[in-house]
C-alpha atoms as an extended CHARMM CRD file, in Angstrom:
* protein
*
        75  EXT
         1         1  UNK       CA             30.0870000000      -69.4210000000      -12.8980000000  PROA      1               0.0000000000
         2         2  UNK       CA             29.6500000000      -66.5110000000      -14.6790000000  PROA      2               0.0000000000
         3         3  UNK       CA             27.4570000000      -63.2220000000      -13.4490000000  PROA      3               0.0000000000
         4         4  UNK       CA             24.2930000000      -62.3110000000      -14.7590000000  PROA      4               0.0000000000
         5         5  UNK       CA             22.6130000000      -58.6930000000      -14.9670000000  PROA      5               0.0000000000
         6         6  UNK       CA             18.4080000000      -58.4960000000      -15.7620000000  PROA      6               0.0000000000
         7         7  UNK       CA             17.0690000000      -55.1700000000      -17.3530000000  PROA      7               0.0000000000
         8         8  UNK       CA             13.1880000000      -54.5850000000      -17.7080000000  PROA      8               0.0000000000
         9         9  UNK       CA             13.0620000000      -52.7570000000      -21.0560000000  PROA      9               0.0000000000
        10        10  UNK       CA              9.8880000000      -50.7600000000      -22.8280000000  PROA      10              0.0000000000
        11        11  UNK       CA              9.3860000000      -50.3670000000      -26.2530000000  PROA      11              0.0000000000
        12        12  UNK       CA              7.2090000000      -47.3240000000      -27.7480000000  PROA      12              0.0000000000
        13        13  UNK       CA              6.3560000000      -45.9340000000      -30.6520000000  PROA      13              0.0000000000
        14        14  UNK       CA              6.0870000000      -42.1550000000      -31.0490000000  PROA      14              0.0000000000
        15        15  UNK       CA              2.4870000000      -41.4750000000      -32.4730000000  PROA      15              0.0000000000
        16        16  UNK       CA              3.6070000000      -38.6390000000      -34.8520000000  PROA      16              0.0000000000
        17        17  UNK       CA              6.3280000000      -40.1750000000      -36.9440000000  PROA      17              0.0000000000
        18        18  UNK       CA              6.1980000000      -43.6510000000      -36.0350000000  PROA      18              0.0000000000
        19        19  UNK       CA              9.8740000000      -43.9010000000      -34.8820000000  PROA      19              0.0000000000
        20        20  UNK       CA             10.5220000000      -46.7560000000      -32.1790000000  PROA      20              0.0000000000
        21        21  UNK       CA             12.4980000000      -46.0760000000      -28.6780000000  PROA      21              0.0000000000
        22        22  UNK       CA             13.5280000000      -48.6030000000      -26.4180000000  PROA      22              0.0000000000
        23        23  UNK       CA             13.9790000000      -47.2070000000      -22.2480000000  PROA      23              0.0000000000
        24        24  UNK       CA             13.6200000000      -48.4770000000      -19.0870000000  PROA      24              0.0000000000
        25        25  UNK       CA             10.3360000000      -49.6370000000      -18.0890000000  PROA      25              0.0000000000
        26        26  UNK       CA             10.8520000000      -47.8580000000      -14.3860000000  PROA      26              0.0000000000
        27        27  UNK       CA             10.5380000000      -44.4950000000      -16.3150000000  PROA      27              0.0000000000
        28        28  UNK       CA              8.4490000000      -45.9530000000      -19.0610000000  PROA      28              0.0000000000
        29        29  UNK       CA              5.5590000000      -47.3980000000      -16.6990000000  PROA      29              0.0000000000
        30        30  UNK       CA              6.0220000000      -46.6080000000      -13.0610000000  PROA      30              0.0000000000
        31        31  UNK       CA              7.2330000000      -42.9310000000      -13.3530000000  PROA      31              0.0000000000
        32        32  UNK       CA              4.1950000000      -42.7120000000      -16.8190000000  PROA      32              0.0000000000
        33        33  UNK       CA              7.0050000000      -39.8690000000      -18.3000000000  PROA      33              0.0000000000
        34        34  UNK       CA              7.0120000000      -37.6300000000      -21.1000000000  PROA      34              0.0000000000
        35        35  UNK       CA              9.3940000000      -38.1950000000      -24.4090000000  PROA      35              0.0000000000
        36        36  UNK       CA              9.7980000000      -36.2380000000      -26.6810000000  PROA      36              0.0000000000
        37        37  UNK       CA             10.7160000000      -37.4540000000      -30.0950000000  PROA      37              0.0000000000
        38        38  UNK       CA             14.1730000000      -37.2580000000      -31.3490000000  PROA      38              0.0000000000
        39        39  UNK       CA             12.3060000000      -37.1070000000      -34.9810000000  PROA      39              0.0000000000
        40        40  UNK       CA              9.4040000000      -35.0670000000      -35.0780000000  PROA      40              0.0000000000
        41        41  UNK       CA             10.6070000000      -33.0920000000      -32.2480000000  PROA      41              0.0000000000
        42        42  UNK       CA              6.6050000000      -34.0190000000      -30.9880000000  PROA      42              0.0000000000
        43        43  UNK       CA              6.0040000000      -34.5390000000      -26.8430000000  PROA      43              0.0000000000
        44        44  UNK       CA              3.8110000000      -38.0630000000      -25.8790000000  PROA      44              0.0000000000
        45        45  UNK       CA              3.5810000000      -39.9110000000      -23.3640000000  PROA      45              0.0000000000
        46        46  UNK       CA              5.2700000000      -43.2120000000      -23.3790000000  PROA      46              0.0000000000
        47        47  UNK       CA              3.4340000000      -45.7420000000      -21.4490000000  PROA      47              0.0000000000
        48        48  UNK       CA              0.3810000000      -44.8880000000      -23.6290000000  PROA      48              0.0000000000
        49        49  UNK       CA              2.5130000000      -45.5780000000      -26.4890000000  PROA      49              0.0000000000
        50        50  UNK       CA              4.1280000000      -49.0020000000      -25.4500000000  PROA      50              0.0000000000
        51        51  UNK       CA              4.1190000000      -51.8100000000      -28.0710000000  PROA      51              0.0000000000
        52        52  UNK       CA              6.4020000000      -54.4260000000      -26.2030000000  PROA      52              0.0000000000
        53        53  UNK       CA              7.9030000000      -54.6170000000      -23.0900000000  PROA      53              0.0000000000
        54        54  UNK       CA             10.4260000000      -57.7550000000      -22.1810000000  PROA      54              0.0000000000
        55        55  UNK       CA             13.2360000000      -58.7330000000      -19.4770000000  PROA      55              0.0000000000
        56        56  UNK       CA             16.2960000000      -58.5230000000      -21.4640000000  PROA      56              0.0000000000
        57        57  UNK       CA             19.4340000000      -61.0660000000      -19.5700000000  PROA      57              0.0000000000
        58        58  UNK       CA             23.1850000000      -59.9920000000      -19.4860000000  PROA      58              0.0000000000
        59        59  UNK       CA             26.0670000000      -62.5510000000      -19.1930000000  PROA      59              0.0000000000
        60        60  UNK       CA             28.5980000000      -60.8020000000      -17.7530000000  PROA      60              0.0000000000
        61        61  UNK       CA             32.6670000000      -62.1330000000      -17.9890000000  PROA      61              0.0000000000
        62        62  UNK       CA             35.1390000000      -61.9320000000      -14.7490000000  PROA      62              0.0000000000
        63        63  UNK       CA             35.6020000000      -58.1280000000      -14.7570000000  PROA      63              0.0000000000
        64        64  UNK       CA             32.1140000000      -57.0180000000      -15.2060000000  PROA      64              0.0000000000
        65        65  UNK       CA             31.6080000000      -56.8510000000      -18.8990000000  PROA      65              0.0000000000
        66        66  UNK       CA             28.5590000000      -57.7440000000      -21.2340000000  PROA      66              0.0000000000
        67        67  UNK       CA             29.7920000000      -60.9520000000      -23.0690000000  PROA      67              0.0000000000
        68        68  UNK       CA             26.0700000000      -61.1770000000      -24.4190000000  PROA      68              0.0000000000
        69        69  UNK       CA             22.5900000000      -60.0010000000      -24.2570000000  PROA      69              0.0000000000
        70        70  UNK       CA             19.3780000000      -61.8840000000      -24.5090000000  PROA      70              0.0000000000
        71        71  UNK       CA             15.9670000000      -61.9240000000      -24.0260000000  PROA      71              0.0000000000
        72        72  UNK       CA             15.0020000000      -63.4220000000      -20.9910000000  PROA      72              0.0000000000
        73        73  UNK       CA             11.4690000000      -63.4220000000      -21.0170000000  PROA      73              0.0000000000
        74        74  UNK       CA              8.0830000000      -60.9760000000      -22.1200000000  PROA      74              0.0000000000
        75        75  UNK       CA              6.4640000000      -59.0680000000      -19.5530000000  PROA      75              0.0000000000
């Protein structure tokens, strides 16, 4: 049997430009941090700005490598 890996991802949306990031929800929600936007350059804070946030599932192979990514469930 192979190994598996979870990550709890957040999706946001910067509220200037519009322009979608992806991080981990532990910084996202639980630490409520401060991005600024690798487009408009503009400071927000994420959690206010989340659109989606989902458990994303990693099979891994015998040495520890990502064969495949999918999404394990919504949150």
């Amino acid at each position: 049997m192979r190994d598996k890996a979870w990550l709890d991802v957040s999706i946001f949306r910067c509220p200037s430009c519009g322009r979608h990031f992806a991080d981990a929800s532990w910084y996202v929600v639980e630490l409520e941090s401060d991005i600024e936007c690798g487009g408009c350059h503009k400071t927000f804070n994420a959690k206010k700005q989340l659109t989606d946030r989902l458990m994303l599932e990693f099979q891994m192979d015998e040495k520890g490598r990502v064969r495949e990514a999918v999404t394990a469930e919504r949150i």
